[in-house]
C-alpha positions as CSV (number, residue, x, y, z in Angstrom):
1,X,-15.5,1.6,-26.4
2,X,-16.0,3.4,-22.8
3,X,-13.3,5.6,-21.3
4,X,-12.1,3.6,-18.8
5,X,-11.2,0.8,-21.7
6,X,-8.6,3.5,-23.6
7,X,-5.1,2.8,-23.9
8,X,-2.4,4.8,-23.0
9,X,0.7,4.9,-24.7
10,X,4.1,6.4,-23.1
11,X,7.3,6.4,-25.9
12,X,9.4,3.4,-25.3
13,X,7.2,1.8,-23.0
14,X,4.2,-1.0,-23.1
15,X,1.1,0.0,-22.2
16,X,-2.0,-0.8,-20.4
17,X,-5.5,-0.1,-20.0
18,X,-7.1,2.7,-18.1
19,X,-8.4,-0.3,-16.5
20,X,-5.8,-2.3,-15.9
21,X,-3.6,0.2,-14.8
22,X,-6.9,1.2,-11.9
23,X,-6.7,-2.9,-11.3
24,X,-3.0,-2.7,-10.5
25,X,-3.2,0.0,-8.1
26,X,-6.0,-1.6,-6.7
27,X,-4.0,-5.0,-5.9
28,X,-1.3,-2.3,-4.4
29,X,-3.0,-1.2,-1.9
30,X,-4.5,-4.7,-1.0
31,X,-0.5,-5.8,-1.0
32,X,0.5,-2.5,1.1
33,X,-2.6,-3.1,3.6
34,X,-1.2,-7.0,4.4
35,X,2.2,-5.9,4.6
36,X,1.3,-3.7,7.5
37,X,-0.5,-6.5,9.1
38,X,2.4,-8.8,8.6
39,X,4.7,-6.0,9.6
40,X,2.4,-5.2,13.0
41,X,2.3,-9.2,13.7
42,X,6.2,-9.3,13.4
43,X,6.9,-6.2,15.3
44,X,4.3,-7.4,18.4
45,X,6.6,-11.2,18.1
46,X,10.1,-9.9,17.8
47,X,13.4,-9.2,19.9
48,X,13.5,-5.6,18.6
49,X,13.9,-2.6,20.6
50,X,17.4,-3.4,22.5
51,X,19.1,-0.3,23.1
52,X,20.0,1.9,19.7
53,X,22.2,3.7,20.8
54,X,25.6,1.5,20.5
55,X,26.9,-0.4,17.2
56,X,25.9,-3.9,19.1
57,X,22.4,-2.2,19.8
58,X,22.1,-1.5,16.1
59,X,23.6,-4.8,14.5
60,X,21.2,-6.8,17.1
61,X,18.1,-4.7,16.3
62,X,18.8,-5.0,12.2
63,X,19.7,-8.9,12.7
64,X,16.2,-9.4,14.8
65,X,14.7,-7.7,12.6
66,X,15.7,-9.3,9.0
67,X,15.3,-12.8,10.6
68,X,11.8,-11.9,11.8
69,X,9.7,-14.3,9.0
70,X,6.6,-11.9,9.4
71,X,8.9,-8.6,8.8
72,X,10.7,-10.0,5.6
73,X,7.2,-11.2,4.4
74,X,5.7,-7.8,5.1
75,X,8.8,-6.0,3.3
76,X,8.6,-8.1,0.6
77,X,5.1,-7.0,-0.4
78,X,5.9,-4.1,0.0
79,X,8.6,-4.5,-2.4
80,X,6.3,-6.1,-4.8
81,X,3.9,-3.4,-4.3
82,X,6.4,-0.8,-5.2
83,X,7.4,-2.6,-8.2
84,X,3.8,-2.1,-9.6
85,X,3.5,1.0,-8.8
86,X,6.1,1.5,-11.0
87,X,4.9,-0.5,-13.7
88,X,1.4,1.8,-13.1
89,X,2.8,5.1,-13.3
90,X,4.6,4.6,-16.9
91,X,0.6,4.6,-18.3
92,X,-1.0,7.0,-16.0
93,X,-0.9,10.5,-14.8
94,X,0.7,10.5,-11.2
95,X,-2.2,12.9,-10.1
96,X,-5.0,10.2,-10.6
97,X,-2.6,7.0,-9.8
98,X,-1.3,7.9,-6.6
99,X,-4.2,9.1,-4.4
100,X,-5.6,5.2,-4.6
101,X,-2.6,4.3,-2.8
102,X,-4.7,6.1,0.5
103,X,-7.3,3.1,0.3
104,X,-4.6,1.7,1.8
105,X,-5.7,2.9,5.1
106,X,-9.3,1.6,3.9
107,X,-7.4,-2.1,4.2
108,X,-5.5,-1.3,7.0
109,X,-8.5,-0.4,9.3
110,X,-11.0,-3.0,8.2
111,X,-8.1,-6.0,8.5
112,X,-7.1,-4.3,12.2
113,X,-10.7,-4.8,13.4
114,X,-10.3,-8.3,11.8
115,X,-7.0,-9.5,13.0
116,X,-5.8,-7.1,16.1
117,X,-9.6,-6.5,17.0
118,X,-9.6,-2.8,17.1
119,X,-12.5,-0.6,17.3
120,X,-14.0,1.7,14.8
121,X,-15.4,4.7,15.9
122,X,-16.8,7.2,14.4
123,X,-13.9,9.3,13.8
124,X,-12.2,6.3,11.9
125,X,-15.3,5.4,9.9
126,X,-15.6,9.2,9.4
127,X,-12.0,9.2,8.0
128,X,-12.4,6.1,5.7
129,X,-15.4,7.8,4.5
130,X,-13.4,11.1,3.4
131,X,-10.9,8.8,2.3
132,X,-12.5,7.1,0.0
133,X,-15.1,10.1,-1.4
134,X,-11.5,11.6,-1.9
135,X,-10.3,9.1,-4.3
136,X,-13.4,8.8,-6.0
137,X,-13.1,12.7,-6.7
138,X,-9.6,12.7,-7.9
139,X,-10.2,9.2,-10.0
140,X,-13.0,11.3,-11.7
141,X,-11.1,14.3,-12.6
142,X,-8.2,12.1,-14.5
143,X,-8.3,12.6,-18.6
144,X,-5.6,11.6,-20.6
């Protein structure tokens, strides 16, 4: 049995797999990456951005907002993301778990270039490089 097929056990909880619990915070940041694409998409469509600054300003900006069908889909996985997270960080050290959550930017960058058509340059590819070597280093250094 390899290392990354233990089992973690926290009292009074279930428990998962190195590897499953890696394969959960994996799908997070997948969920967190298309919630900001959803989120961008409903933010370039809506009516947001009346005035702020009076209680009609506010109550129009929330109402645009939480009728916005990209927003609300965008929240949502990140609600569902956050809800995993959860269930990840009863079988993992926190240290090791949440520095995945930055190949979130990973996502992010590679679905703007696909969606928005944005450009990489080499400061961004630099930075997803760092990013990811980062993780790699920290995922490494995680014993239970």
């Amino acid at each position: 049995m390899s290392a990354a097929d233990t089992t973690t056990t926290v009292p009074g909880h279930g428990s998962l797999s190195r590897a499953q619990t890696i394969g959960i915070m994996f799908l997070c940041t997948l969920l967190g990456a298309t919630a900001q694409i959803f989120i961008k998409v409903g933010a370039n469509g809506s009516n947001v951005g009346a005035s702020w600054t009076t209680a009609a300003g506010v109550w129009t900006n929330l109402f645009a907002m939480a009728s916005n069908p990209h927003l609300v889909f965008g929240y949502g996985l990140y609600a569902i993301m956050t809800v995993l997270f959860v269930v990840t960080l009863r079988d993992e050290e926190l240290s090791v778990v949440y520095p995945v959550i930055a190949l979130t930017y990973v996502w992010v960058t590679m679905l703007s270039v696909f969606f928005f058509h944005e450009a990489v340059n080499w400061f961004k590819a630099a930075g997803v490089v760092l990013i990811v070597s980062g993780v790699a280093v920290l995922g490494k250094d995680g014993r239970k």
